[in-house]
C-alpha angles and dihedrals in degrees: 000000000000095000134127128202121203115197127179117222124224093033095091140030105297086233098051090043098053093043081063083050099048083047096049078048106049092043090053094241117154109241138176135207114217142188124231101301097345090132087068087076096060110099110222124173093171141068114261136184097247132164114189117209120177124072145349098259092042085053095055107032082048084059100045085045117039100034084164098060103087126231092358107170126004090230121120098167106198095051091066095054111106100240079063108053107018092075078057104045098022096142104032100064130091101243089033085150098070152118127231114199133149118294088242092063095063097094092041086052101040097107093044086041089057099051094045106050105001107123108192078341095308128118133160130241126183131171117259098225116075091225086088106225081179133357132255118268157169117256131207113214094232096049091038098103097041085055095053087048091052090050086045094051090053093057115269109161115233091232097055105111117239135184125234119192146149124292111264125202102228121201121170122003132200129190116213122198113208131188131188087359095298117111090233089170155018156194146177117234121169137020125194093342095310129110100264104176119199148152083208114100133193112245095222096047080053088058092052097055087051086050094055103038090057091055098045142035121187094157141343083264128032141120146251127200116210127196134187123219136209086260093071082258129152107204142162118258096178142309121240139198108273086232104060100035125110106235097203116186096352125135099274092194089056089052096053095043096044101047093034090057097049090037088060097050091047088066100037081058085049099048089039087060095049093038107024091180103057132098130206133199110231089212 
């Protein structure tokens, strides 16, 4: 298969990493490690079958910069940000009850915001866009302003959407990996709030992810995270680009071979549509 991944070192766990490696391997599949940025370097005038796997900033500025390399990254922005997804998904996730409103409301809100979703003076905020200009977390009531005006300091624009919600209690958590809308792997990944790390999935977090994918499709490869609660409840906690997720304890052969398959036919349909008379030979 004429493909070529591109993975960056030092963004995820050195065995996981290195498991991705042994599979592309295995599977034959030419491969290249490289540093922050250093693909920008390649020169490349064709188009080529490339799947970028490393960070956030490797996945976008790849895009901007290497439009011929399809698909590139899996990593189309705007569709992980929570306006998106949440009217899909709506309840199914975790903080279904919840407001979205600009970041620079938050001070004017903060009264409203509390009576609506403050649990013993608590309530969570997280941004909307899955680039993560901060990261969710839990407010106090009384350090709530001191922490707007942080966020604000370090350049949050007063326009960027957020979500406010109530408070959940988390307890284990699982990352799918679906292609082509199918869930083809899974982990565990967390337990209680502490890294708990395991090829072993909840059947009915599985079902979850099913249920999601079926409903939405921001790219042929992307993720879903799925929590239980102390409910008995299978919910939803985000969805994330296949290119800059960790992939913990998944089948890395089934990675490779998945998203190297649909990967492969996305650029045979691309190159179909620029040179309709051509053939190519898938091996």
């Amino acid at each position: 298969m004429n493909i070529r991944w591109i993975l960056q070192k030092d963004v995820f766990d050195d065995d996981d990493f290195s498991k991705l490696i042994t599979s592309l391997e295995k599977a034959e599949i030419k491969h290249e490690v490289v540093g922050a940025n250093a693909y920008l370097i390649m020169n490349s005038t064709k188009e080529e079958c490339v799947v970028s796997y490393g960070s956030l900033n490797q996945a976008s500025n790849l895009i901007r910069t290497k439009p011929n390399w399809i698909p590139g990254a899996y990593y189309n922005n705007a569709a992980y940000r929570c306006e998106q997804y949440y009217p899909f998904l709506g309840d199914l996730i975790v903080n279904g009850h919840y407001r979205m409103l600009p970041f620079g409301e938050l001070l004017r809100c903060q009264s409203q915001i509390y009576q609506e979703f403050g649990v013993g003076d608590e309530l969570f905020v997280r941004p909307s866009t899955g680039g993560k200009c901060f990261s969710g977390t839990l407010l106090n009531f009384d350090d709530y302003q001191n922490y707007i005006e942080i966020l604000k300091d370090g350049g949050i624009g007063p326009a960027e959407l957020v979500v406010v919600s109530s408070p959940k209690r988390i307890l284990k958590e699982w990352r799918f990996v679906i292609v082509d809308g199918k869930v083809v792997t899974g982990s565990q990944y967390m337990d209680c709030g502490k890294v708990s790390v395991s090829s072993g999935v909840d059947p009915a977090a599985k079902d979850v992810a099913i249920k999601a994918a079926k409903r939405y499709s921001p790219d042929k490869a992307w993720t879903v995270d799925v929590c239980s609660t102390p409910n008995d409840e299978y919910k939803v906690l985000e969805i994330g680009c296949f290119s800059c997720s960790a992939l913990y304890a998944c089948d890395a052969d089934i990675v490779v071979e998945s998203v190297s398959e649909v990967a492969y036919r996305e650029w045979e349909d691309y190159m179909e549509s620029i040179c309709p008379d051509l053939e190519y030979d898938r091996y």
